[in-house]
Structure formats: C-alpha cells, structure tokens
C-alpha positions, 0 to 999 in steps of 0.5 A: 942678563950676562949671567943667562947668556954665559950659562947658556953658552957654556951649555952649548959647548957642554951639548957639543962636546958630548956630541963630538965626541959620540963619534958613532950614532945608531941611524936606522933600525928594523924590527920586521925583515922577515919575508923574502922580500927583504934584505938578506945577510950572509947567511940569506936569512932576514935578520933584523938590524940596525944601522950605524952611521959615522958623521965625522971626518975620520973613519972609526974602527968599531973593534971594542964598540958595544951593543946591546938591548937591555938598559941593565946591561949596555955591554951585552955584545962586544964588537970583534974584529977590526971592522971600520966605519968610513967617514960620512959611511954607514955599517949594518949590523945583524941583530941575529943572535949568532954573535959572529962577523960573517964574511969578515966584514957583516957583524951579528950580535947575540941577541936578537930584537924584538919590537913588542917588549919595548926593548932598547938599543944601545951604543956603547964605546969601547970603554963602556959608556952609552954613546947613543941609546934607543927605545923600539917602537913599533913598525910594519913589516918591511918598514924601518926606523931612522934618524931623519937625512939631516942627523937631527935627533928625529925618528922617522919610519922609512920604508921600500914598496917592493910593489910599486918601487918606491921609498916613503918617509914618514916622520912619526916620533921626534927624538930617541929614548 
C-alpha cells in the first residue's frame, strides 16, 4: 500500500511541476468572427483569434513564444517584439496570416484558422516545447471556445447575443487535444 501512496505522490508532483511550469495557457479561441458584429483588430477586420491567459503571479513577456496550427510544425510563428502578458492578464492574439504586431501591442500570426479540417493550436515556449496544445472544434457564428473560469482542462462554448445582450456558457467537451 505505501508503494501505491509514494507512486501516486511522485506523480502529482510530476503533474504539477509540468504544469507550473507552462506558465502561459491558450484560454479561449474563435473560429467564426466573421460579421460586423464581432470584435474587430486593428486592422477592423474579423480576424479569428485565440485568447491566451497568464495565471501565475508574475507578468510573462511572450517575446520568443510560439504558435501554430499544425502538429508537424509547432514552431510555425514566432512571437516578435517584447509584448507581456500581466499576472492573472490575458493577451488576444489574430489568427490573421499578416504575421505582424499591429499597434505595438495586437499580435497577428501567419496563418489563419480554420474550424472544418480539425486544425490544432499550439503553445510553444521559447525554446520549442509544446506548452498547451489544442484540437478546433466546431462552433457557431460569433461563438468561441474556452477553458471553463476555474482554468480546469474543460472546453466550454462561450458566447455574446449581440440581440438580447447577454453571455451564455455552455459546457460541451471536457479536456483539450
């Protein structure tokens, strides 16, 4: 029995470390920004976008961070710039294909999303490992995906009525991949 106790302790210090250690998480992504409706960039286009969230205590320049959405290539884009994330903060980032910072401060990737081919996003840190890792699911226009308030590996669909002026949360898958 003391066996089964020490190999399940040393695998939730394992599980922790590797999650402390992520720092940054993808929070929230979209795949169907595409009205006027939504929320423009910099450019006042409907980019799609993913949202990522900081939950330590410190604030996490992203310069050197990676994103991508291919498996076979994790390293894809290449974050420039010195742009932080503050403790607890958030930072969105356009899934745009400009492959640009806009403003100084509003991130675009080189690619673009897309929800039917069941495309990944990808987390990297700045010395290439994946860090958190993602499968698109489908959603409706003008809705998103995103981890549920507490930060618990959950996939919630979140969405704004832009008619009646209220948000919903629906949980629909739990866990990423």
């Amino acid at each position: 029995m003391k066996f089964f106790i020490k190999i399940f302790l040393l695998l939730v210090v394992i599980l922790s470390s590797q999650t402390l250690s992520s720092q940054i998480l993808i929070n929230e992504y979209s795949c169907a920004n595409a009205t006027s409706a939504g929320d423009p960039d910099f450019y006042g286009q409907m980019e799609d976008w993913v949202e990522l969230y900081n939950p330590t205590g410190s604030s996490v320049n992203l310069n050197g961070y990676y994103l991508s959405d291919k498996a076979s290539n994790p390293t894809k884009f290449q974050i420039p710039g010195s742009i932080t994330i503050p403790a607890g903060g958030y930072m969105m980032v356009y899934a745009s294909g400009r492959a640009t910072i806009a403003g100084g401060t509003e991130i675009h990737t080189n690619f673009k999303l897309t929800q039917t081919k069941f495309e990944k996003i990808i987390l990297s840190n700045p010395s290439g490992t994946v860090i958190d890792i993602l499968t698109i699911k489908t959603h409706q226009l003008l809705h998103s995906r995103g981890r549920t308030t507490s930060r618990i590996l959950q996939l919630n669909t979140i969405c704004f009525d832009y008619f009646s002026g209220c948000w919903c949360d629906h949980t629909l898958y739990h866990g990423w991949l």
